[in-house]
VOGU-3710 file (C-alpha; in Angstrom, 3 decimals, decimal comma):
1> xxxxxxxxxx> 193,969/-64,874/171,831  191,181/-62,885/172,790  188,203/-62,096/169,868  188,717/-58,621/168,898  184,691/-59,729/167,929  181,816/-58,009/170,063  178,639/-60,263/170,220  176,705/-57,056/169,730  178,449/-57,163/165,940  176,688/-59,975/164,748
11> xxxxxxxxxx> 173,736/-59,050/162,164  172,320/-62,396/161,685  169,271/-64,287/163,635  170,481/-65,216/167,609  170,081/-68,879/168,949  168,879/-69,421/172,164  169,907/-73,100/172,812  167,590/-74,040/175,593  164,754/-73,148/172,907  166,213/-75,218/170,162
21> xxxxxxxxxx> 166,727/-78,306/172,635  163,281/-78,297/173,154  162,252/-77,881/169,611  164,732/-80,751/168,683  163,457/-82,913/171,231  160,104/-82,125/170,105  160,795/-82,984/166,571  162,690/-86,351/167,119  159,646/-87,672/169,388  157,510/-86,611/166,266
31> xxxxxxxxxx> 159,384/-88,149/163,400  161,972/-90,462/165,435  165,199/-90,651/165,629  167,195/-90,610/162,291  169,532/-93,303/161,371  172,686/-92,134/160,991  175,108/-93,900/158,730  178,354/-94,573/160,143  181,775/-93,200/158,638  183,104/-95,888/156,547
41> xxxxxxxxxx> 186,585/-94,406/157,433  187,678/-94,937/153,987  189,909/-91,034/153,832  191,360/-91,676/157,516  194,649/-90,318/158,107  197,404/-92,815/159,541  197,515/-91,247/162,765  193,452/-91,913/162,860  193,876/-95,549/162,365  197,039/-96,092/164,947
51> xxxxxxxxxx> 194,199/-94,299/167,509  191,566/-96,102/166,583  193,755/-99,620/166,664  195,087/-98,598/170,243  191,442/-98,133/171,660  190,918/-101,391/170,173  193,438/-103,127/171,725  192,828/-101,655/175,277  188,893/-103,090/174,847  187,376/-100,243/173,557
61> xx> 184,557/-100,453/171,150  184,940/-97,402/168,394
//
């Protein structure tokens, strides 16, 4: 379905991504890269873990 949206509606600030690459970049070589905790996959859905178990089994690392 098409967006029945024009850009030219939008009243908020626009992102130029090139610009905030740069400033991201910038900022991690400043303060270092943050560390992340990993999901503890406690909520995962059944479907989630029979996907994550297959990848698994074929030798992937998740």
């Amino acid at each position: 379905m098409a967006s029945t949206t024009s850009a030219d509606d939008w009243p908020g600030q626009r992102l130029n991504h090139a610009e905030f690459g740069r400033i991201l970049a910038a900022r991690r070589a400043a303060l270092g890269e943050p560390v992340m905790p990993r999901n503890a996959g406690t909520r995962r859905t059944p479907s989630k873990r029979a996907l994550l178990a297959a990848i698994e089994r074929a030798g992937g690392a998740w």
